[in-house]
Z-matrix of the N, CA and C atoms (Angstrom, degrees):
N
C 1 1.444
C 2 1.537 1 109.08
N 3 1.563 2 113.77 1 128.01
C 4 1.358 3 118.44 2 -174.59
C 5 1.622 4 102.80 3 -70.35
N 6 1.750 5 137.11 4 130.97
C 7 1.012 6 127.58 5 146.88
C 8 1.011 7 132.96 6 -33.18
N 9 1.493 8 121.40 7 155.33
C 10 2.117 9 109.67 8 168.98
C 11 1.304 10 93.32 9 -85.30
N 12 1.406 11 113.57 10 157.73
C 13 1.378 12 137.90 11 153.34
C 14 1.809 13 85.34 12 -46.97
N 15 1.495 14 107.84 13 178.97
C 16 1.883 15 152.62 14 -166.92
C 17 1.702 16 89.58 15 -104.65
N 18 1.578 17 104.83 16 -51.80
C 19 1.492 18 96.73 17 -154.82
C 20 2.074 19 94.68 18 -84.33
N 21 1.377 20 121.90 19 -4.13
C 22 1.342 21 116.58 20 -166.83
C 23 1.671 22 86.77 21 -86.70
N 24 1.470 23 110.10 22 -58.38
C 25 1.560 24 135.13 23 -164.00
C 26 2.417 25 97.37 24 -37.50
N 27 1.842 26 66.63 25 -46.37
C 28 2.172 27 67.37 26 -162.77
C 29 1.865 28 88.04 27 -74.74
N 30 1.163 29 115.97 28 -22.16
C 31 1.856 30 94.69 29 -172.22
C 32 1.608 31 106.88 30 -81.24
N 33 1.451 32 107.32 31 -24.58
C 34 2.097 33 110.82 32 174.09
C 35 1.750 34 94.93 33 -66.36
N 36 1.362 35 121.50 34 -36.21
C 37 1.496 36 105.33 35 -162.81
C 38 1.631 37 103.64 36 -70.13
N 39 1.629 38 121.25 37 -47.52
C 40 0.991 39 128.07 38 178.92
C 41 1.474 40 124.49 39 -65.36
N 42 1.044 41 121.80 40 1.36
C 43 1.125 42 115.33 41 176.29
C 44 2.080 43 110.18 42 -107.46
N 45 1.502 44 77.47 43 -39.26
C 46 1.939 45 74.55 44 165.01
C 47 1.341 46 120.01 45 -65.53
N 48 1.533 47 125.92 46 -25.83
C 49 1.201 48 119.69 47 150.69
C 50 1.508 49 143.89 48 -60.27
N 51 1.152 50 80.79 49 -18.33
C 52 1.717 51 67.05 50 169.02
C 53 1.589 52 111.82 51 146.70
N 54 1.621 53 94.84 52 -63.60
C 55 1.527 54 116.14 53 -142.09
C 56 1.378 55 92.14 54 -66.21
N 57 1.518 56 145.22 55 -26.39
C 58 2.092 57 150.32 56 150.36
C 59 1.448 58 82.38 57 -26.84
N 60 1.612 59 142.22 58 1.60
C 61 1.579 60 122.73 59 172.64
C 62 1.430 61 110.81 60 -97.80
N 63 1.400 62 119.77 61 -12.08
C 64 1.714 63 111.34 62 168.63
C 65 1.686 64 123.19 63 -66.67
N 66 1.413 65 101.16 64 -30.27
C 67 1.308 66 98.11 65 174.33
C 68 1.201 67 110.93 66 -58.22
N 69 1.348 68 134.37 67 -29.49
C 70 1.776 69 150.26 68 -141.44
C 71 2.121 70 74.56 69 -98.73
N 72 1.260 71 120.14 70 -57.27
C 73 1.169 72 111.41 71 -140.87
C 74 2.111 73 93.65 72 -81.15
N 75 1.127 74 98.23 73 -3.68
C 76 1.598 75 93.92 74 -164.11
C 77 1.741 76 84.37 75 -90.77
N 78 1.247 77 125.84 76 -47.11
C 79 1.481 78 120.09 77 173.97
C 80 1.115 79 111.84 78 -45.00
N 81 1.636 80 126.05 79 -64.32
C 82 1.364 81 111.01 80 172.30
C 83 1.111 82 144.04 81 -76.93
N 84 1.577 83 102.11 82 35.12
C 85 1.774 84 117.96 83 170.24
C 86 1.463 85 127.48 84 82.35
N 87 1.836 86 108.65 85 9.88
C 88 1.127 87 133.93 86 -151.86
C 89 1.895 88 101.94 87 -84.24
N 90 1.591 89 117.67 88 -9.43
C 91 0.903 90 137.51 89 -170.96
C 92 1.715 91 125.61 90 -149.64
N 93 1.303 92 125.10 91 106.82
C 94 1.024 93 152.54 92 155.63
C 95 1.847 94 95.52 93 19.15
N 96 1.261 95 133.86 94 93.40
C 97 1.680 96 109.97 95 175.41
C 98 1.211 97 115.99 96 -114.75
N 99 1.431 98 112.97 97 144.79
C 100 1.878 99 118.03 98 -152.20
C 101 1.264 100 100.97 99 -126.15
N 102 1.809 101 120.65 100 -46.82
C 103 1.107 102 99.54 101 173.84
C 104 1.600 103 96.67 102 -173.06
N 105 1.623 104 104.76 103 109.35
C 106 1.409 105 130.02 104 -142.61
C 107 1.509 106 112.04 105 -42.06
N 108 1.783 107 114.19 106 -40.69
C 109 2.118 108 107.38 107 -177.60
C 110 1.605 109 96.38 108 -90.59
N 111 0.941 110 149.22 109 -35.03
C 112 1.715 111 152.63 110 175.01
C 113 1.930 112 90.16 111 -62.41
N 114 0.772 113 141.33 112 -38.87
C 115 1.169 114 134.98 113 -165.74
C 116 1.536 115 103.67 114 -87.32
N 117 1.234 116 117.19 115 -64.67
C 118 1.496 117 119.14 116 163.21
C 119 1.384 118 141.34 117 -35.46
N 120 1.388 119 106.57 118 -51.52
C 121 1.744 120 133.65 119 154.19
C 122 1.745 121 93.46 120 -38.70
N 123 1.516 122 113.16 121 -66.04
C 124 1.373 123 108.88 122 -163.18
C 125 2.040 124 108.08 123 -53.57
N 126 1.264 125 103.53 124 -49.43
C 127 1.372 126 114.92 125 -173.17
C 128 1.841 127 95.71 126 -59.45
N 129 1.063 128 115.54 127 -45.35
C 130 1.819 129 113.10 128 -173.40
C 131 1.600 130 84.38 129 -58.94
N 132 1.415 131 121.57 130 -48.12
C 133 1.688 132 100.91 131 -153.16
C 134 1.775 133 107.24 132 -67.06
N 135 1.089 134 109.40 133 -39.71
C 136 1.488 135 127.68 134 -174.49
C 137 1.320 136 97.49 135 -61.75
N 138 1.523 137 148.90 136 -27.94
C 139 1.233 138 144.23 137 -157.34
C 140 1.264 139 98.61 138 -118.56
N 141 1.026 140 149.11 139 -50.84
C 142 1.302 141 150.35 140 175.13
C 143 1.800 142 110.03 141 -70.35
N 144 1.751 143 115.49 142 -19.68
C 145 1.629 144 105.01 143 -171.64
C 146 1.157 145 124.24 144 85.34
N 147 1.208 146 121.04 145 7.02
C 148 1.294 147 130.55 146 -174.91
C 149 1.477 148 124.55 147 -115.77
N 150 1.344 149 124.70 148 163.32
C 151 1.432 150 119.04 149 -151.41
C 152 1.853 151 100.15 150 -91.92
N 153 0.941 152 105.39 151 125.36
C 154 1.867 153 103.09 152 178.39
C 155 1.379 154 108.23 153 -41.92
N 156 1.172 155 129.43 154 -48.84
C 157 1.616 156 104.20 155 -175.37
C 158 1.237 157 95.18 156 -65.84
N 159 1.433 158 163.97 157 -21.88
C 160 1.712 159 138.61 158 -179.86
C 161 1.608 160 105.24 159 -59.94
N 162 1.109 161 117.89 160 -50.79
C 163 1.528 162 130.28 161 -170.35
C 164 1.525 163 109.53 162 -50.07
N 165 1.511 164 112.95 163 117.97
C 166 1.790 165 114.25 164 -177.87
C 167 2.047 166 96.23 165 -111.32
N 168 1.277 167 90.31 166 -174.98
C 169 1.586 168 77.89 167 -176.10
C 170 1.658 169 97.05 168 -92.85
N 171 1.439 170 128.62 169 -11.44
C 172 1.484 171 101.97 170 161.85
C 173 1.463 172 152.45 171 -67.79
N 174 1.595 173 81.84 172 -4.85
C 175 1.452 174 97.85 173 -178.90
C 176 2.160 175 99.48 174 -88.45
N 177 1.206 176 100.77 175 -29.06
C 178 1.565 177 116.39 176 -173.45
C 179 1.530 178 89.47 177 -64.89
N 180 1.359 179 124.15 178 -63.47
C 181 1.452 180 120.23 179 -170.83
C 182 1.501 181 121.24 180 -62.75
N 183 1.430 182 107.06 181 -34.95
C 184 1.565 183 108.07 182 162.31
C 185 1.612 184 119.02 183 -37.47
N 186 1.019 185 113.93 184 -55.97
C 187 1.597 186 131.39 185 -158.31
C 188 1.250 187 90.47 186 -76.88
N 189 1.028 188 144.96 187 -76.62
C 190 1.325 189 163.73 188 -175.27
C 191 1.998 190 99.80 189 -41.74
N 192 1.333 191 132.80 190 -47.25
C 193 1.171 192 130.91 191 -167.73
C 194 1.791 193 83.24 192 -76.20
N 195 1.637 194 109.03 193 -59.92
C 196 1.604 195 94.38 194 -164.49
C 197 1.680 196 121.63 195 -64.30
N 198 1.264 197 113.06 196 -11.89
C 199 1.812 198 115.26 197 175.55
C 200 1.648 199 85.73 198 -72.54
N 201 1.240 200 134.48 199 -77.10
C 202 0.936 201 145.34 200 -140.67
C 203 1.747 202 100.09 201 -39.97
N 204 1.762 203 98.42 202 -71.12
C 205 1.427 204 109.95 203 -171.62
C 206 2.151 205 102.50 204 -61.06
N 207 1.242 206 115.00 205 -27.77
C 208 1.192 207 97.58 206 167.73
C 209 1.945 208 125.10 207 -69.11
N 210 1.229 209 131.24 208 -30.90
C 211 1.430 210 144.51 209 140.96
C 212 1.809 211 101.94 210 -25.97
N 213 1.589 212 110.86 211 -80.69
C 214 1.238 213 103.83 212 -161.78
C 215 1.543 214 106.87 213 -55.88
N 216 1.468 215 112.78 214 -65.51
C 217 1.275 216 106.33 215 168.92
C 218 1.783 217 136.82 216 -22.93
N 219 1.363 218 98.27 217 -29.43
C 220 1.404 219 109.17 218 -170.99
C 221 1.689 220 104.19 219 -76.16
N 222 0.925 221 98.98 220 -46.35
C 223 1.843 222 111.01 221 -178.37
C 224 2.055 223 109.82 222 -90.75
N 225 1.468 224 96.59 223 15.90
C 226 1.817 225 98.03 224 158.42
C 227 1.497 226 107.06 225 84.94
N 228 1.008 227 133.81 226 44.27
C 229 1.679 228 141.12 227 -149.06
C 230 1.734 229 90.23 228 -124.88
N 231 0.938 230 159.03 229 85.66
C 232 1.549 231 153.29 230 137.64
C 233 1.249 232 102.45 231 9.73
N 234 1.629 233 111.57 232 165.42
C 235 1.390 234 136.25 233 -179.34
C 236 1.666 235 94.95 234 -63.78
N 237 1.527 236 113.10 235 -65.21
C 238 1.422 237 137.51 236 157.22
C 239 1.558 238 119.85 237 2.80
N 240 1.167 239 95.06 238 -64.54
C 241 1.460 240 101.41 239 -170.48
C 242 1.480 241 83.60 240 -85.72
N 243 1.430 242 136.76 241 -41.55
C 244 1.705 243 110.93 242 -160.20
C 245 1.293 244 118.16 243 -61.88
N 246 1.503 245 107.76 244 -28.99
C 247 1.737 246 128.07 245 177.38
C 248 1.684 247 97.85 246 -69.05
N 249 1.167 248 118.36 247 -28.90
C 250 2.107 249 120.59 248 178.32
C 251 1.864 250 96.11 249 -71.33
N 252 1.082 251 104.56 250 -28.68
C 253 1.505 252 105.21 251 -138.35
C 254 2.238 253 87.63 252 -94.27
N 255 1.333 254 113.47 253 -47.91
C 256 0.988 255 137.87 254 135.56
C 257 1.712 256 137.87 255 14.46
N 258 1.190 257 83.10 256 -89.26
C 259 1.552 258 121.16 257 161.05
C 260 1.461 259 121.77 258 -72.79
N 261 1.390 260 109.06 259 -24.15
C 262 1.790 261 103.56 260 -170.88
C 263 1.282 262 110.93 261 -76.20
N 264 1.350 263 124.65 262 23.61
C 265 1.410 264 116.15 263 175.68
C 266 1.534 265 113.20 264 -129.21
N 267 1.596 266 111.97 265 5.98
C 268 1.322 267 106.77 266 140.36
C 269 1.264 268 138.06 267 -20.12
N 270 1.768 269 115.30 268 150.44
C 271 1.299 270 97.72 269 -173.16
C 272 1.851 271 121.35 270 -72.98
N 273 1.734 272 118.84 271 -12.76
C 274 0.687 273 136.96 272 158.88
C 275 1.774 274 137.67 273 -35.49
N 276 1.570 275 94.05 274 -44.83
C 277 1.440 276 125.40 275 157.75
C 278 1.475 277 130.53 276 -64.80
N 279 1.296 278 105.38 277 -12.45
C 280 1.870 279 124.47 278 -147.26
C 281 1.784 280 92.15 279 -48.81
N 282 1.220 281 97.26 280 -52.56
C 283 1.990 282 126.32 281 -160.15
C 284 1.181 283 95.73 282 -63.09
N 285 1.717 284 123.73 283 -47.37
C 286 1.486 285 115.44 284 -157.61
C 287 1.493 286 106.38 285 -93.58
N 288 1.643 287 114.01 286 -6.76
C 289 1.327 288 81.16 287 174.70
C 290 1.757 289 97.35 288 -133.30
N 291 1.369 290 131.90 289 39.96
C 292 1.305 291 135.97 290 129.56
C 293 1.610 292 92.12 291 106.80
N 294 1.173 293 112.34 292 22.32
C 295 1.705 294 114.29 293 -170.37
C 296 1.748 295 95.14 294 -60.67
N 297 1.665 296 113.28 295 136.10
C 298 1.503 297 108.40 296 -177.93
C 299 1.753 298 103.39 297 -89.32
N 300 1.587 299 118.91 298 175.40
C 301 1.407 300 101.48 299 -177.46
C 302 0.858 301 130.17 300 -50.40
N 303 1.572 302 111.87 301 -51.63
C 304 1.340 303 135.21 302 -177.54
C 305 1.782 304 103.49 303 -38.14
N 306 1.515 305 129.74 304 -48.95
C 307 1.313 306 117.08 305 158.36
C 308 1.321 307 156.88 306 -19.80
N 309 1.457 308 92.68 307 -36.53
C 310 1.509 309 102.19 308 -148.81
C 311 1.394 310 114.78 309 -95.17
N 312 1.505 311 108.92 310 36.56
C 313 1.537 312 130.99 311 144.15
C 314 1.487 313 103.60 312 -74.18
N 315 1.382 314 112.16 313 130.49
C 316 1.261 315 114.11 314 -166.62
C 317 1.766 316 104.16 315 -86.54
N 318 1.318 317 127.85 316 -14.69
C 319 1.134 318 140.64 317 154.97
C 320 1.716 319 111.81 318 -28.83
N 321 1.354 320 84.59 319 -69.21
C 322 1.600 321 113.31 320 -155.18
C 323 1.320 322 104.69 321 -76.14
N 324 1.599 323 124.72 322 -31.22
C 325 1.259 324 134.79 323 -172.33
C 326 1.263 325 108.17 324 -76.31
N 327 1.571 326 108.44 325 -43.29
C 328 1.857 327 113.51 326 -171.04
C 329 1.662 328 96.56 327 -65.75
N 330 1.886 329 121.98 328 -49.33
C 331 0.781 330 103.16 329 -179.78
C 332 1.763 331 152.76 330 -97.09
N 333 1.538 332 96.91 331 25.53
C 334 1.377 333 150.30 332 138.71
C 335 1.960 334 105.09 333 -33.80
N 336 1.934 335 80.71 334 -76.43
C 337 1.706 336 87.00 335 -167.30
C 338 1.099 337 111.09 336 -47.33
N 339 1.493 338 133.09 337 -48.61
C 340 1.453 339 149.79 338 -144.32
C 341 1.624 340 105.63 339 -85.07
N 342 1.599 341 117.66 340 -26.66
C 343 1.291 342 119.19 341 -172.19
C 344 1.361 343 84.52 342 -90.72
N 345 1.655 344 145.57 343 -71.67
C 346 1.254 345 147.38 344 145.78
C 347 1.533 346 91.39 345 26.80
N 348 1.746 347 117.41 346 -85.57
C 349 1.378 348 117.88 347 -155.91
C 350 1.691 349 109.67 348 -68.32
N 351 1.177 350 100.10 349 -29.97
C 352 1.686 351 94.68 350 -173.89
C 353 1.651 352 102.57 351 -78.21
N 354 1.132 353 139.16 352 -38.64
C 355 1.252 354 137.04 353 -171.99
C 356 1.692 355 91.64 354 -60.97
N 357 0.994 356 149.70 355 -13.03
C 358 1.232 357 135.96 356 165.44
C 359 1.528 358 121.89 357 -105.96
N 360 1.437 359 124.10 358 -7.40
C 361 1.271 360 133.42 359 -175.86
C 362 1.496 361 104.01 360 -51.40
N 363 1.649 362 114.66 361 174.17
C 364 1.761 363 105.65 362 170.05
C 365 1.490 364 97.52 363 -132.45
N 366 1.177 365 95.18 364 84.91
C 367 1.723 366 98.01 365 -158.77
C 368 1.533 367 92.82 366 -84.96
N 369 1.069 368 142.62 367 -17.50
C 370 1.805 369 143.79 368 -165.75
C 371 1.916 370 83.77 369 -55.53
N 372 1.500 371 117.76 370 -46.36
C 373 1.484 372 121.12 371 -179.44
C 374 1.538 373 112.67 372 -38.80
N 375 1.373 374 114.59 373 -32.61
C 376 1.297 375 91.76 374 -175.66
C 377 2.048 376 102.24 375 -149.73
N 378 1.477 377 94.58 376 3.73
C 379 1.834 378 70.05 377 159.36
C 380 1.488 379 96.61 378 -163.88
N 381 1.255 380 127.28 379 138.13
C 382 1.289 381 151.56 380 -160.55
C 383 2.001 382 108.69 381 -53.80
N 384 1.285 383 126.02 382 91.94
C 385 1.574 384 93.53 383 -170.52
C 386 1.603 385 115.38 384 -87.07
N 387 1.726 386 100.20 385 157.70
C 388 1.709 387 91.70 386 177.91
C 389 0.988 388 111.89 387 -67.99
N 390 1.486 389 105.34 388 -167.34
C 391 1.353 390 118.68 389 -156.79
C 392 2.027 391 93.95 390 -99.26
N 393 0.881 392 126.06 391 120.16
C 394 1.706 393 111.60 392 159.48
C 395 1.063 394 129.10 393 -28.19
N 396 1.155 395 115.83 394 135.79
C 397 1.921 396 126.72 395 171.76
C 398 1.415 397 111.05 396 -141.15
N 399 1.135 398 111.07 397 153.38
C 400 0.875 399 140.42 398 160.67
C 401 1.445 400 118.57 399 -56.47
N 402 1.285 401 119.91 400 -68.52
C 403 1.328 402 116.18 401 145.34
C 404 1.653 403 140.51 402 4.61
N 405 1.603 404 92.60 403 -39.14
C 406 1.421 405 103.33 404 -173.00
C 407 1.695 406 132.36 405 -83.19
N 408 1.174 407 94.42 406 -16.75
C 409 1.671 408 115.86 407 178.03
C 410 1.272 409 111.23 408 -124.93
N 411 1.124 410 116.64 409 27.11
C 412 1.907 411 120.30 410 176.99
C 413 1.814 412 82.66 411 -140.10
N 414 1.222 413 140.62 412 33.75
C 415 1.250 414 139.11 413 -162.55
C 416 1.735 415 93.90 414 -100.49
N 417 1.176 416 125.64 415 105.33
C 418 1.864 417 106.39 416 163.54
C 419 1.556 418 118.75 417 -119.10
C-alpha cells in the first residue's frame, strides 16, 4: 500500500474539520466578494495555511472539482452526469447556460460553475460550517 504524501494527510485532516466550509460560505454570500479567483486563492490560502502567493488556480480548481463531485455524488448523480455537469461551462455552453462576458475565461467560468453549485448545496446535512471571519480574506 502506497503511503499518503504530508501535504494529502494535512489536506484529509482539514477538510474533515471543517474549515473546506468557507468556500461553501463565500458561495453563499457569507463573505464580502470583490473579485471571484483573487478571492478564492485567498480562501484556499487561509484553509490550507498557506501563504497566498503559493496558491495557483490549479490547486483552487482541484478542491473545488472534488467538493463539487462529492455534493453531486451525495444526492445520487453518476460519474456521467458529473463529467455533463463538468463540461457545461465550455465555451460551447456559454449561451445555454447564461455565462456573462466578463466569464468567458474558461478558468473563471468552470470556477464560477462550481461556486454556482456550492452556493446551493445543503451541506449543514453533512458537515458543520464555520463561523465567518473576517480573518479569512485579509489572510496572506
Amino acid at each position: 500500500m502506497i503511503e499518503k504524501s504530508e501535504e494529502v494527510k494535512k489536506r484529509v485532516e482539514i477538510e474533515n474539520v471543517g474549515r473546506i466550509g468557507h468556500f461553501y460560505l463565500y458561495a453563499k454570500g457569507h463573505y464580502k466578494k470583490t473579485d471571484l479567483i483573487p478571492d478564492i486563492k485567498k480562501i484556499y490560502a487561509y484553509v490550507y495555511d498557506i501563504p497566498e502567493d503559493m496558491v495557483n488556480i490549479h490547486n483552487v480548481i482541484e478542491v473545488l472539482t472534488r467538493r463539487v463531485w462529492i455534493e453531486l455524488h451525495r444526492v445520487g448523480n453518476s460519474e456521467h452526469e458529473f463529467i455533463e455537469w463538468s463540461t457545461g461551462c465550455l465555451e460551447k455552453n456559454w449561451g445555454r447556460f447564461g455565462y456573462y462576458e466578463q466569464d468567458k475565461d474558461p478558468i473563471k467560468a468552470y470556477v464560477h460553475r462550481c461556486m454556482s453549485y456550492l452556493s446551493v448545496s445543503k451541506v449543514r446535512d453533512v458537515m458543520t460550517l464555520p463561523e465567518p471571519s473576517d480573518e479569512v480574506l485579509l489572510h496572506n
